[in-house]
mmCIF file as Biopython writes it, N, C-alpha, C and O atoms, coordinates in Angstrom:
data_model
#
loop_
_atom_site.group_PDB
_atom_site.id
_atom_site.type_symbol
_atom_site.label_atom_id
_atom_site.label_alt_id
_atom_site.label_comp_id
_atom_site.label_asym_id
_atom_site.label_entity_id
_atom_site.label_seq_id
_atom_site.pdbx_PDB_ins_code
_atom_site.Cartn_x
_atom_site.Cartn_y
_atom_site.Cartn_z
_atom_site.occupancy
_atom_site.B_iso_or_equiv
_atom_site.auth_seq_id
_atom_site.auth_asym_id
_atom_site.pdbx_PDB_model_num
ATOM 1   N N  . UNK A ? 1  ? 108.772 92.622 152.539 1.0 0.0 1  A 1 
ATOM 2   C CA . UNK A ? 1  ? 108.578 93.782 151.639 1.0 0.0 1  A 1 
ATOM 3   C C  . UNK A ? 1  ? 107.222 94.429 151.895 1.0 0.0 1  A 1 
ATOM 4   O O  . UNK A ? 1  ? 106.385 93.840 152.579 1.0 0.0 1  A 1 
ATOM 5   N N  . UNK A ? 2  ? 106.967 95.712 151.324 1.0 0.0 2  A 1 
ATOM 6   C CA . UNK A ? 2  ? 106.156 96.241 152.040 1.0 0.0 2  A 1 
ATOM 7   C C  . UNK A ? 2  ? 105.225 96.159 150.311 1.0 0.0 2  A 1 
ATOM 8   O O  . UNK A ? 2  ? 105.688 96.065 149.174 1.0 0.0 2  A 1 
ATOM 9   N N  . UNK A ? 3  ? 103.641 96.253 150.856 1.0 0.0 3  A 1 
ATOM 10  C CA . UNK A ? 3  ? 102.467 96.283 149.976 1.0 0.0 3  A 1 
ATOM 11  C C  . UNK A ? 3  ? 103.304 97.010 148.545 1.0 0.0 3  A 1 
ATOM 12  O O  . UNK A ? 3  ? 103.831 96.594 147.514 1.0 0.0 3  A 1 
ATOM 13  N N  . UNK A ? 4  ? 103.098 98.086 149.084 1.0 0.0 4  A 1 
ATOM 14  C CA . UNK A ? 4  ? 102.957 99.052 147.921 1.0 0.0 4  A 1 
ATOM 15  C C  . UNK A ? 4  ? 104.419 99.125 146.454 1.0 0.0 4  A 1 
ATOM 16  O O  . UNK A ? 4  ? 104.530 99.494 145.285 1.0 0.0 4  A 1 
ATOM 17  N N  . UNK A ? 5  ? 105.508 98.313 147.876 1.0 0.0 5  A 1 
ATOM 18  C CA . UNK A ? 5  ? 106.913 97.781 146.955 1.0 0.0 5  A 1 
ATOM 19  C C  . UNK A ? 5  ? 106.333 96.917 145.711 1.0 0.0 5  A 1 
ATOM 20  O O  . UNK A ? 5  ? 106.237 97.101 144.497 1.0 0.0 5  A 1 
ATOM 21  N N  . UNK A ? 6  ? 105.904 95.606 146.862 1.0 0.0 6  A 1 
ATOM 22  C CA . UNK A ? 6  ? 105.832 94.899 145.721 1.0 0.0 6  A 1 
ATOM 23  C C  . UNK A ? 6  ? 104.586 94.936 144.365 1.0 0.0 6  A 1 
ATOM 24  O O  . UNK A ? 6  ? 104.600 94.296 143.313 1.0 0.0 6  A 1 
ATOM 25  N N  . UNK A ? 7  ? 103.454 96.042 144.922 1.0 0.0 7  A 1 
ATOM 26  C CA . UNK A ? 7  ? 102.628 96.748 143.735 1.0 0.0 7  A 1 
ATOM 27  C C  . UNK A ? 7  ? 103.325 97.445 142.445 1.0 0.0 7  A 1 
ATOM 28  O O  . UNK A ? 7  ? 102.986 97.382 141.263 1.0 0.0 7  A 1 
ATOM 29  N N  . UNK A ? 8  ? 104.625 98.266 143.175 1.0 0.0 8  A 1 
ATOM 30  C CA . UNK A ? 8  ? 105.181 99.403 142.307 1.0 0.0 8  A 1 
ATOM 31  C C  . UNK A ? 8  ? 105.791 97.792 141.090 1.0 0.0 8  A 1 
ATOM 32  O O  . UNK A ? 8  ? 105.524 97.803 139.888 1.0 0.0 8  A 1 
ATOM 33  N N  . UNK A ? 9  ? 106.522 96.693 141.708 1.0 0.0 9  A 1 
ATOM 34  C CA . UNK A ? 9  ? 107.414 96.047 140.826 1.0 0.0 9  A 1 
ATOM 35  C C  . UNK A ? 9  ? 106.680 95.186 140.039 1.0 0.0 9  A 1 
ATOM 36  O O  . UNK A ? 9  ? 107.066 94.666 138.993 1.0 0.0 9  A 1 
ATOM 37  N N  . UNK A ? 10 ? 105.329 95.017 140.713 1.0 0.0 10 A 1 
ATOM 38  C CA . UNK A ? 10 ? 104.070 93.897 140.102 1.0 0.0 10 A 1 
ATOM 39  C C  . UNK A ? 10 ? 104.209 95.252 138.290 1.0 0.0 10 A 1 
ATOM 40  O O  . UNK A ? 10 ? 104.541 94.910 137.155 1.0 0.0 10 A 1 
ATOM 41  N N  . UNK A ? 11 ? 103.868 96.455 138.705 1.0 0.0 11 A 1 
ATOM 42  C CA . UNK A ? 11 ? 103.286 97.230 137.825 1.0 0.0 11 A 1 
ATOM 43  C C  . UNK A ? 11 ? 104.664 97.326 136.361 1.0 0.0 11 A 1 
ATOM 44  O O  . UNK A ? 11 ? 104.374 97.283 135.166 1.0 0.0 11 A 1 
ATOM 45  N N  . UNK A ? 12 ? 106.071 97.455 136.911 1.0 0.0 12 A 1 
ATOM 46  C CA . UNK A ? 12 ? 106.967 97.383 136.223 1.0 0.0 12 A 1 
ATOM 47  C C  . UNK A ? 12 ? 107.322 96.601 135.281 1.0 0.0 12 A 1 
ATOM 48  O O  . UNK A ? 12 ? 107.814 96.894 134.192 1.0 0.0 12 A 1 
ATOM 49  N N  . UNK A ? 13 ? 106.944 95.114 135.916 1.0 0.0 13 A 1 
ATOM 50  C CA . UNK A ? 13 ? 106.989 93.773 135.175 1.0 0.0 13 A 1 
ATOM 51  C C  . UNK A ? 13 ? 105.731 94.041 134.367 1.0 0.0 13 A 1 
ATOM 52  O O  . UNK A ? 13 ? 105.870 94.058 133.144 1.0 0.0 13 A 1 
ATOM 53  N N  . UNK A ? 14 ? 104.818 94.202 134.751 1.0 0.0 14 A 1 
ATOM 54  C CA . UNK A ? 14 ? 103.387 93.625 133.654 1.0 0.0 14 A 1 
ATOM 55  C C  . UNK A ? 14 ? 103.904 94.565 132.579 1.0 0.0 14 A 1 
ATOM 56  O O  . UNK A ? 14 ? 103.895 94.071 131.451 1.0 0.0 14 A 1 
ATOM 57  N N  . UNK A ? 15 ? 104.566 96.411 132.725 1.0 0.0 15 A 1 
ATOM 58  C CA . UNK A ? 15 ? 104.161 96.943 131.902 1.0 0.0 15 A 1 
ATOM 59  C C  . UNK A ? 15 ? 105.279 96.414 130.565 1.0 0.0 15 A 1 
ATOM 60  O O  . UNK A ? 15 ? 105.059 96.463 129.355 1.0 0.0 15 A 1 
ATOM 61  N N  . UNK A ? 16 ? 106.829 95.782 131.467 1.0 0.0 16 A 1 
ATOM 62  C CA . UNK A ? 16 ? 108.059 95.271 130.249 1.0 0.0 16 A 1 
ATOM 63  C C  . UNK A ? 16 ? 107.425 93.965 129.889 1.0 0.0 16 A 1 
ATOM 64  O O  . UNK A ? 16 ? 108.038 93.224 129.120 1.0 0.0 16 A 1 
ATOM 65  N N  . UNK A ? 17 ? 106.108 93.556 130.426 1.0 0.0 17 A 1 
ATOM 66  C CA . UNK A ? 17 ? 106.068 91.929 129.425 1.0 0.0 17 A 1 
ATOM 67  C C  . UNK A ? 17 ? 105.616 92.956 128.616 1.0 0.0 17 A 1 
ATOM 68  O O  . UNK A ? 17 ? 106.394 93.536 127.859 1.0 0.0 17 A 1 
ATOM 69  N N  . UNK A ? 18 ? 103.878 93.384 128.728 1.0 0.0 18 A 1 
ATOM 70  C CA . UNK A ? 18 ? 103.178 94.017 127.566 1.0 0.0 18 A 1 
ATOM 71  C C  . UNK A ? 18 ? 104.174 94.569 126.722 1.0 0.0 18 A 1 
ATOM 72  O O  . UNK A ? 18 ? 103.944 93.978 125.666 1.0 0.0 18 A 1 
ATOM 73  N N  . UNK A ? 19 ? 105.196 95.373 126.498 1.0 0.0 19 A 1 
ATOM 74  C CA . UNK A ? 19 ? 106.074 95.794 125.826 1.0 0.0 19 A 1 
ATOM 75  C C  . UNK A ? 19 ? 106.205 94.889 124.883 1.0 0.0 19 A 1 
ATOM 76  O O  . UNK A ? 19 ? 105.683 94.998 123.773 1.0 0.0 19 A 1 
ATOM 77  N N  . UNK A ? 20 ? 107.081 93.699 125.342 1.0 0.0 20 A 1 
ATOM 78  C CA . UNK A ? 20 ? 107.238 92.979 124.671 1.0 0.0 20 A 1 
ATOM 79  C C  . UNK A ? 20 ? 106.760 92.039 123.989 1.0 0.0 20 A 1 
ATOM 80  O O  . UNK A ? 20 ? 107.380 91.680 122.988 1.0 0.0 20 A 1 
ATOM 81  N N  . UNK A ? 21 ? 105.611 91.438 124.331 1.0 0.0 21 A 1 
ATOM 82  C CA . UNK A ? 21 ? 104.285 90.660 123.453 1.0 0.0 21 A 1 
ATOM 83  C C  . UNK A ? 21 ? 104.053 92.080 122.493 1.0 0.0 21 A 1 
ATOM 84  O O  . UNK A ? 21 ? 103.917 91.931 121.279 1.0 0.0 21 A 1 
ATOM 85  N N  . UNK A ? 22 ? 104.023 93.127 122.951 1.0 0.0 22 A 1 
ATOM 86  C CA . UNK A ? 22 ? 103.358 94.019 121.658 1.0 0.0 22 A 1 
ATOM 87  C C  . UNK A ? 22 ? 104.477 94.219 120.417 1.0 0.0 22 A 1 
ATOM 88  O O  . UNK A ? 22 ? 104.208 94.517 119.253 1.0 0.0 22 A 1 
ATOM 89  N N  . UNK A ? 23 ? 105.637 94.003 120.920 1.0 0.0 23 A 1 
ATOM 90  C CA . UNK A ? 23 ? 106.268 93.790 120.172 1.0 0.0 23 A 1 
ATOM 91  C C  . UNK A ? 23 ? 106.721 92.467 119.097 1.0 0.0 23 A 1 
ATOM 92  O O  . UNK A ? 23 ? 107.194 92.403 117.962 1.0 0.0 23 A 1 
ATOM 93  N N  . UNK A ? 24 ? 106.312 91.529 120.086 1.0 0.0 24 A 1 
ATOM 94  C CA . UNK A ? 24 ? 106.229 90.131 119.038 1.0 0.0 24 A 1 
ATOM 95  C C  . UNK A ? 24 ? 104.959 89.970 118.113 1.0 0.0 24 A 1 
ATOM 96  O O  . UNK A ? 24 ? 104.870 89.495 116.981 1.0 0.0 24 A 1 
ATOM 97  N N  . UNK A ? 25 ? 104.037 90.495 118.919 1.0 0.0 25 A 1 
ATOM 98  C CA . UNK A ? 25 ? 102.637 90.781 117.924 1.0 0.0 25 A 1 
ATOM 99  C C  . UNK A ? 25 ? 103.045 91.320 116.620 1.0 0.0 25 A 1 
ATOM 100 O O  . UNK A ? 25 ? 102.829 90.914 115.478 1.0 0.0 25 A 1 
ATOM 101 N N  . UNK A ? 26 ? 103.799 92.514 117.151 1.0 0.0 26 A 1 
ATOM 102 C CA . UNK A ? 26 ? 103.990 93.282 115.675 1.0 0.0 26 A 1 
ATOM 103 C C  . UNK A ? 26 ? 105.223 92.801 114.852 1.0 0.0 26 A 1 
ATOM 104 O O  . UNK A ? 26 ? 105.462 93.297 113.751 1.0 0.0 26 A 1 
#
């Protein structure tokens, strides 16, 4: 896979955890 693939899917995942901890937070 190429750099920037697996940057774009690194960025996808972090942003659906944060989603969801912000949602168990709340």
């Amino acid at each position: 896979l190429e750099a920037a693939l697996i940057y774009w899917l690194f960025c996808l995942v972090l942003e659906a955890v944060q989603k969801r901890v912000e949602r168990i937070l709340n």
